[in-house]
N, C-alpha and C positions, 0 to 999 in steps of 0.2 A: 123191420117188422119183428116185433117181439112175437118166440111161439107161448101156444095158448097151454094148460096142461094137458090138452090132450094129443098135442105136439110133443111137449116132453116127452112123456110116457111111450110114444110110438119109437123117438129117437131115442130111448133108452133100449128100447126092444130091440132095434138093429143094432147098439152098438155104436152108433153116431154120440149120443153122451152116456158115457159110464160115469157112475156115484156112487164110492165105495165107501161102505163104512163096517166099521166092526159087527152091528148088531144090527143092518137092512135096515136100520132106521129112519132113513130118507126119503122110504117110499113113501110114510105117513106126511112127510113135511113137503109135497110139493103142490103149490097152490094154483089157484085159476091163471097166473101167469110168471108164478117163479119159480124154482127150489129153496128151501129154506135149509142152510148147512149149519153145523154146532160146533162148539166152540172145544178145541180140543185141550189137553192137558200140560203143553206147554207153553212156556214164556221166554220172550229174550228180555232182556231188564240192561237198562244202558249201564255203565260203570263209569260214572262223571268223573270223577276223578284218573282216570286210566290215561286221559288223554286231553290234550289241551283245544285241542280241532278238531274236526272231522273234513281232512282235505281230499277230496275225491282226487286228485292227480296223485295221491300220496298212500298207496296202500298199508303202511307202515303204522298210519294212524287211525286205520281202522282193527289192528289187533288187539286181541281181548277188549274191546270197547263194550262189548253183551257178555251174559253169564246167564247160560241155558239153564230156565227153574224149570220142576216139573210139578203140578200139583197130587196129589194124595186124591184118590178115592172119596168123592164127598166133599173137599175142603175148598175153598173159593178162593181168587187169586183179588186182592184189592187191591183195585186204581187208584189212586192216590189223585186230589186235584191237579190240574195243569201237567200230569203224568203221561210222558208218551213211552209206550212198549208194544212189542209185537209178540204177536198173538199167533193162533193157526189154527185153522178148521178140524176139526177131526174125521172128515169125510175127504177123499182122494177123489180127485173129478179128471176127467181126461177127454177131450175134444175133439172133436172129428174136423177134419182140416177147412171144410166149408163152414165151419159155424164158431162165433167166438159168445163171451157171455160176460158181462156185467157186476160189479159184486156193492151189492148196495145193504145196508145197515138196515137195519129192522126199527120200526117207529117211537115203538117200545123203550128199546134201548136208546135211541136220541132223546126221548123223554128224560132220561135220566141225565144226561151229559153225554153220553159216550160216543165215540164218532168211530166207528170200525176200518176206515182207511182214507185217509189223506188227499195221496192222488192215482193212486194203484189199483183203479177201479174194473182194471178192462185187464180183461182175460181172452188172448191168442189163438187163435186157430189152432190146432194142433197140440197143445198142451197139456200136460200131467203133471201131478202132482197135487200138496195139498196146496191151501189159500195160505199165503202169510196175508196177517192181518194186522193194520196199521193202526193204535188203538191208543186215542186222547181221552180224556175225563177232561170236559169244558167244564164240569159241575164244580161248585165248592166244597161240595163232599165228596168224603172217597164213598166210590162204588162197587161192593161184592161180584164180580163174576164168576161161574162157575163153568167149567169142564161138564160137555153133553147139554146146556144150554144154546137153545137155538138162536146164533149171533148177528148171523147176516141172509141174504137172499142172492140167488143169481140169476140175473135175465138172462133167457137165451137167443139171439140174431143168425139168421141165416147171410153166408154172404150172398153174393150175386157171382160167385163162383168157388173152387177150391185154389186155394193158394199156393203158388210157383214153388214157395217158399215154409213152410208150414213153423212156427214155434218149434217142436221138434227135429228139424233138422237145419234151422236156422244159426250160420255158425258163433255169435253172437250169444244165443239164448246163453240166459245164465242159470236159468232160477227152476229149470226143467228137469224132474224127477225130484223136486226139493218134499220130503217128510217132516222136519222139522222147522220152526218159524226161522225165516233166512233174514238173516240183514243184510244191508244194500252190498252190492259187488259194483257199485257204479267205478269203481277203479279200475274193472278192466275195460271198460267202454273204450273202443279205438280211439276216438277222438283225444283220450286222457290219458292213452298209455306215455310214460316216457320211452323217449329214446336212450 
């Protein structure tokens, strides 16, 4: 069950979902049944050349693979066709252990090409931090995006209990208390660590 906004808003009041942003501006952006978050001022940008693979058993080949831009006051970051980069919310959201939330691209912005995340859609119980955002230009043109630009939306689900286990204390989490857009950490996933 997706909550309604007037669900939001009550779990914002106690503290169940906090949404931080510099300038309270999120309280304007929550709708009949989402939050709308904006697009913050940083980027990670691949460096193709850096590296021949990206071998997730191989953490070695994920060094310097991105190169943290940050945009300028005003100025827009463009996507280039068939361009994948990550991105990040400028809004900080943090979870209450019974409840996870959704993060889905604005219609707007698919209109144009742009896809806000891949497969990293689902956001954990218990979680903090900002959104890294996964972000393709399907369009043949490049695409202006701007910093403070409302990027994506988040549904929020109640579970059917609170979790044993919560994202924040999960030994595993990787990506918890992340500020800046994160690239993958899939190398320390247990499964792929060497011996």
């Amino acid at each position: 069950m997706i909550l309604s906004d007037r669900d939001i808003y009550k779990k914002i009041e106690t503290g169940e979902i906090v949404i931080e942003s510099p300038d309270n501006g999120h309280i304007s952006n929550i709708n009949a049944s989402s939050a709308d978050l904006r697009l913050g001022k940083f980027f990670r940008i691949f460096n193709h050349s850096k590296q021949a693979i990206l071998d997730p058993k191989n953490p070695e080949s994920f060094k310097e693979v991105t190169s943290l831009v940050e945009t300028k006051e005003g100025e827009s970051f463009i996507v280039q066709p068939g361009e994948f980069i990550l991105g990040v919310t400028m809004e900080k959201i943090k979870l209450a252990d019974d409840l996870v939330a959704r993060v889905e691209g604005r219609s707007s912005l698919g209109r144009l090409g742009i896809i806000i995340h891949s497969t990293a859609g689902f956001i954990d119980a218990g979680f903090e931090g900002t959104i890294t955002l996964e972000i393709t230009n399907i369009n043949r043109m490049p695409v202006a995006l701007y910093p403070g630009m409302r990027v994506c939306q988040l549904a929020f689900e109640p579970m059917s209990s609170k979790a044993i286990v919560p994202y924040s204390t999960k030994k595993t989490s990787k990506y918890q208390g992340q500020v800046f857009p994160q690239e993958s950490k899939i190398f320390s996933d247990p499964e792929l660590k060497r011996v």
